[in-house]
N, C-alpha and C positions, 0 to 999 in steps of 0.2 A: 777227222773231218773228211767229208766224200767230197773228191776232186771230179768237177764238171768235167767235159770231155771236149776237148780244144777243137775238134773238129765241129764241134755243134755246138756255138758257141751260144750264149743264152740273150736273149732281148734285153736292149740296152737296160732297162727298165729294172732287171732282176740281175745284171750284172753289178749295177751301181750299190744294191745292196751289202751290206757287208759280211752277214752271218748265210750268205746263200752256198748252199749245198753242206749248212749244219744240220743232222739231223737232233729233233727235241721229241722223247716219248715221256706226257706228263701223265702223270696218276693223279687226278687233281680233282680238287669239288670246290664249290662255292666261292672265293675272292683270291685268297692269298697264293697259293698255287699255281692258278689260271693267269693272274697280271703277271708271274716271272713268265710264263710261256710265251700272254702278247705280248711283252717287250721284246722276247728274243723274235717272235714271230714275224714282226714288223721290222726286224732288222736284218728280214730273207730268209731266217732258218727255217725249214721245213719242220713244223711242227704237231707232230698227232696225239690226241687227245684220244685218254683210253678211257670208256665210259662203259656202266653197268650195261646188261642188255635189256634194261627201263628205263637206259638212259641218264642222265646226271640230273639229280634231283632237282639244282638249281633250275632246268628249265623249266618247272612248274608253280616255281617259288612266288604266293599273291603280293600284296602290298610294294613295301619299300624295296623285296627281293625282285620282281618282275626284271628289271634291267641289270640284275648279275650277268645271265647268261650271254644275252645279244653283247652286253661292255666289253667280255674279260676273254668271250673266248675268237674275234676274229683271227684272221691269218692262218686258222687249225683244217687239219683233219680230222674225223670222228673214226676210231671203229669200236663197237662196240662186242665187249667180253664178258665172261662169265665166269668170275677165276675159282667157282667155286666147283666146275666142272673141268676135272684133270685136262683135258685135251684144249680146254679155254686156257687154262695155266700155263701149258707147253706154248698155245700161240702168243702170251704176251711175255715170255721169259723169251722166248722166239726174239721177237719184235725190239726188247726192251736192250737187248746183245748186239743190236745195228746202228744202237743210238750212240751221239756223241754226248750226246746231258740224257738224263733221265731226273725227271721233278715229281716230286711225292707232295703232301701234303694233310695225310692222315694221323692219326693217333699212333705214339712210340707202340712198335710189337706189329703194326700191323702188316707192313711191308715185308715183315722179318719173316712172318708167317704164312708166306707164299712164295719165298726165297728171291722175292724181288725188294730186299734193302742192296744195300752198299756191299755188306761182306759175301753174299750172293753175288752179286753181279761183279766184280770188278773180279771174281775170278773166272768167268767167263769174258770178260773184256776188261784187262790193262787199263786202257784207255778210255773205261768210263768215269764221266762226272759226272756227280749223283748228287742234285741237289733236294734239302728236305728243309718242308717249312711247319716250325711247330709252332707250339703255344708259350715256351721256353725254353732255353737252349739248357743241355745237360745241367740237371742238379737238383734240387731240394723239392722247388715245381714240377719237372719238367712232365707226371705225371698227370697234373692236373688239367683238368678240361677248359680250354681255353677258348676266349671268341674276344673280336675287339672289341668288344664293352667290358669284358670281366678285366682286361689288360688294362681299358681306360679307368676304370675306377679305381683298380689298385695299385697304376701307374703314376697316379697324379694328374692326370690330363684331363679329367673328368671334373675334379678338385677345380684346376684353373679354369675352364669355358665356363662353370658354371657362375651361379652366388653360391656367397657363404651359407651352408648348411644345405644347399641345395644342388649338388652333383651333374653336370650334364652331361652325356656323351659328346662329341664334335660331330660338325651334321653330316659326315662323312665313312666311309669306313677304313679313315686313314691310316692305322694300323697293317689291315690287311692289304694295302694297296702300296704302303713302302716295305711291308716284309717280302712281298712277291717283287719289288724292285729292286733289293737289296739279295734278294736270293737270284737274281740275274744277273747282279754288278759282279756277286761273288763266282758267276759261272764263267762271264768274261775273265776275268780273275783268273781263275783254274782254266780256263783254255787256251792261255798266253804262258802259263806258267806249261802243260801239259805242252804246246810246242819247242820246250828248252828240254823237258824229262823225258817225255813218251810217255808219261803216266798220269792217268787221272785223278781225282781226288774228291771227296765230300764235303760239301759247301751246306751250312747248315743257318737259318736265319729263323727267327723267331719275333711271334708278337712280345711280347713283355720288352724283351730287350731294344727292340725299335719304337716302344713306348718310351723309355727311359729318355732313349735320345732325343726323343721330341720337347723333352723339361726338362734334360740336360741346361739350359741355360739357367730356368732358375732354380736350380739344383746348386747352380753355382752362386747364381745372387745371393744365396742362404749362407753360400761358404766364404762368403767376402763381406757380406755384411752383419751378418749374424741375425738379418732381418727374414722371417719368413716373407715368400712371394707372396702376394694376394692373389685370388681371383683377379682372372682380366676385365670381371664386371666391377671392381674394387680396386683396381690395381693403381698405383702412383705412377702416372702416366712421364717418362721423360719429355715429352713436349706438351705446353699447354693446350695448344690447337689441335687436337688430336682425337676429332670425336665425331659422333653422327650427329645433326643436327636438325630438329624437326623445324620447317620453314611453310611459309604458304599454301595455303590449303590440306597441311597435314601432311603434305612431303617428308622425305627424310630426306638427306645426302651427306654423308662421310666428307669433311674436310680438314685439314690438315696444313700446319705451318712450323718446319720442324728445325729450321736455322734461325739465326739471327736476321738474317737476309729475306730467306720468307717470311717472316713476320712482317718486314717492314713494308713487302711488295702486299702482303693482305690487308694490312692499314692502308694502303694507297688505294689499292683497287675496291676497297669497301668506301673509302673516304672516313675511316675514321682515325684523323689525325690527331684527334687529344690521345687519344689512346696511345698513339704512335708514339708521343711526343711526353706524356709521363716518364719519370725516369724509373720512377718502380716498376716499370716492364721494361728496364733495357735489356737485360740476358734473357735468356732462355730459363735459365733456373730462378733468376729473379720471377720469371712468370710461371714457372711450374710453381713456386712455392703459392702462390695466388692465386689459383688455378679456381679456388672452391670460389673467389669473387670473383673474378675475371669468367669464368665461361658465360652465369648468368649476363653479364653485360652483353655480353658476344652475343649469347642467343637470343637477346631482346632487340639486339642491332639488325642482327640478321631474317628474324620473323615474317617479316613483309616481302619478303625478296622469293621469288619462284628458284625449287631447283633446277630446273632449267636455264634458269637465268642464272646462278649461280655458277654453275656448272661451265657453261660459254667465259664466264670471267674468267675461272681458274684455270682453263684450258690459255686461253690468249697470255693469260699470265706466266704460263708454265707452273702454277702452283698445284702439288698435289688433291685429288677431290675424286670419290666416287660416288656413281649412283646405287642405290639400294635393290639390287636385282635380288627375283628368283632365278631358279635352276632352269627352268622353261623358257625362259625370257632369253637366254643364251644362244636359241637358235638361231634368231635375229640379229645380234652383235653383228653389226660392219665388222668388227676386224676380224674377228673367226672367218666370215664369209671372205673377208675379204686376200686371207691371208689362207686358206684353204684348212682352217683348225678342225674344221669335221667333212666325215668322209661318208658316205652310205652306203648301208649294210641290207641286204634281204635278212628280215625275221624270219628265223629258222620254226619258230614254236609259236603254242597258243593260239588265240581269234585272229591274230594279225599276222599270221604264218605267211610268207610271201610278200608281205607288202614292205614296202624303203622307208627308212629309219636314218636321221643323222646321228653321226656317235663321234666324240670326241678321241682327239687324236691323241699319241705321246708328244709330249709338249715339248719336244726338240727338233734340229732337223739338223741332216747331213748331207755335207757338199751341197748347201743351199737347198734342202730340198726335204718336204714334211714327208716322213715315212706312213704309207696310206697303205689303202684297205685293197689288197690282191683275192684274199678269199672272206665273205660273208659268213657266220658264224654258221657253221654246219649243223646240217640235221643229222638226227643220232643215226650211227653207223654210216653214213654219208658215204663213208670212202673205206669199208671194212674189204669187200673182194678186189680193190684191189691193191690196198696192202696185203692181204694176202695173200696173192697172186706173185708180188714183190719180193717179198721175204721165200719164196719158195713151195706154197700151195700150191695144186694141180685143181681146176675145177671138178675132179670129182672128190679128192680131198675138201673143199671149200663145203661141197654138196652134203658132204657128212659131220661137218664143222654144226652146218645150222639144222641138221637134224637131231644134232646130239644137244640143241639150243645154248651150246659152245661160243658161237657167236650169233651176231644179228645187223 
């Protein structure tokens, strides 16, 4: 780790962080990759992003892809290379030997065959950790072409969001977004362990396997009860009250009563005390077992009632209840706003190049405090001369870098 210089000490601001003055040089494209980088990014480490010199494809990417690149790559540097030009090679094998992490994220062989894997680098730097994010870890797969949908479907997790016979993805790319988490946890990992050895080590994370963990639980309902899990569109819900509920002019809202205790407080504040007061709904499991007559009743009680108005009840009540957002809707949220959950980023690419953007934060905070947006998602090459300026170029070295189209 590069020790800041006590004489010039750094703004209170970038001292509070905790990975400042880590260097991160990621090899990274599209989700998995890039979220290990902004975790560590946003947690101070000086982070550069090595990209083709066309740039990382992601930023061209139409549809559902548009917001990979602005999401995943704040807190970086860009420079961009050309490893397929020897003297491009030399400057990011250069580059990659000053790093404390080093993140990859491409197909097995490919790193290897540019002498930027692990058994490469770590004998020019001891002290490198070298993390890689596949589509499998070592074995029978690990050849196989992966993305988080081929994972969800073969993982099970596409099985469960869905209905029966009908498969769905999760509306997220949450594979790729805990495998780049978990290939950060495992770099903290290996950096705490590297301050007891002096040595570094390869931290390897993969879709499939962060698939598994995600149905880890009913993976185990299966082994305890001998019962397959349903679909969560099917599934034997452990509380009765535990569902969306379409109300007043077509509303929805999500409410929920999952003790003994809540139960009793949602018959109160519904006022429906026969209900209450049946004794074939005293437990919880008494009422899951009913659940197929009991909801009907629920949702003929509740019908007339706004979610709005619903919603202010459950709130005075403390009882669990959500409203039915989109994604867009979230920019608006009092408590994002309120609590500083999104930060703004300049668009680096595309028709909205230059214009502010809210982006959602890491959904933690340290020493009281949400780790926020220091650098705006770079534009390609953004900061190539003067990393290379850094590592030891001379401007007419640099001069000849981008004639030879080595860099950009």
């Amino acid at each position: 780790m590069n020790v800041s210089d006590p004489m010039n000490p750094l703004p209170e601001s970038d001292r509070a962080l905790p990975l400042t003055g880590l260097r991160v040089v990621e090899f990274t494209h599209m989700i998995m990759g890039p979220t290990c980088g902004m975790v560590l990014a946003d947690m101070g480490a000086d982070v550069i992003k090595v990209e083709p010199i066309t740039g990382d494809r992601t930023r061209h990417l139409l549809g559902a892809g548009v917001g990979f690149f602005p999401m995943f790559n704040r807190n970086k540097k860009s420079i961009a290379i050309d490893l397929q030009v020897p003297s491009g090679l030399e400057v990011a094998r250069r580059l990659a030997t000053t790093a404390d992490v080093v993140a990859e994220n491409f197909k097995p062989g490919t790193m290897a065959k540019y002498g930027l894997d692990y058994a490469n680098l770590s004998k020019l730097n001891a002290r490198t950790i070298y993390v890689s994010h596949k589509g499998f870890l070592p074995g029978p797969y690990e050849h196989r072409t992966a993305l988080d949908e081929v994972v969800q479907m073969m993982g099970g997790l596409a099985y469960m969001t869905g209905r029966p016979g009908d498969p769905v993805r999760a509306g997220s790319s949450v594979n790729d977004i805990m495998g780049g988490m978990f290939g950060a946890i495992g770099a903290l990992g290996a950096l705490v362990q590297r301050s007891i050895t002096g040595k570094g080590q390869e931290v390897q994370s993969a879709l499939f396997e962060n698939n598994v963990l995600l149905v880890g639980q009913h993976m185990l309902q299966y082994a305890i009860t001998g019962q397959a899990a349903a679909p969560m569109t099917e599934r034997l819900s452990p509380f009765a009250v535990y569902d969306v509920f379409t109300v007043k002019d077509g509303e929805q809202i999500f409410l929920a009563a999952v003790s003994d205790a809540q139960w009793l407080t949602f018959c109160d504040a519904l006022g429906l005390h026969d209900i209450a007061g049946d004794p074939q709904y005293a437990s919880n499991n008494d009422r899951v077992r009913l659940r197929p007559s009991l909801l009907p009743i629920l949702r003929r009680r509740l019908a007339d009632h706004s979610a709005a108005w619903l919603a202010k009840l459950f709130e005075s009540r403390g009882l669990p209840y959500a409203p039915i957002r989109k994604p867009e809707e979230l920019f608006d949220d009092e408590h994002l706003q309120a609590t500083g959950g999104l930060a703004d980023i300049t668009l680096p690419d595309g028709d909205r190049a230059g214009l502010t953007a809210k982006v959602a934060l890491c959904p933690f905070t340290m020493d009281g405090k949400r780790l926020g947006v220091r650098l705006s998602p770079p534009t390609k090459g953004e900061h190539t001369d003067a990393l290379l300026a850094e590592i030891g170029y001379s401007a007419d070295q640099i001069a000849s870098l981008r004639a030879q189209r080595a860099v950009a």
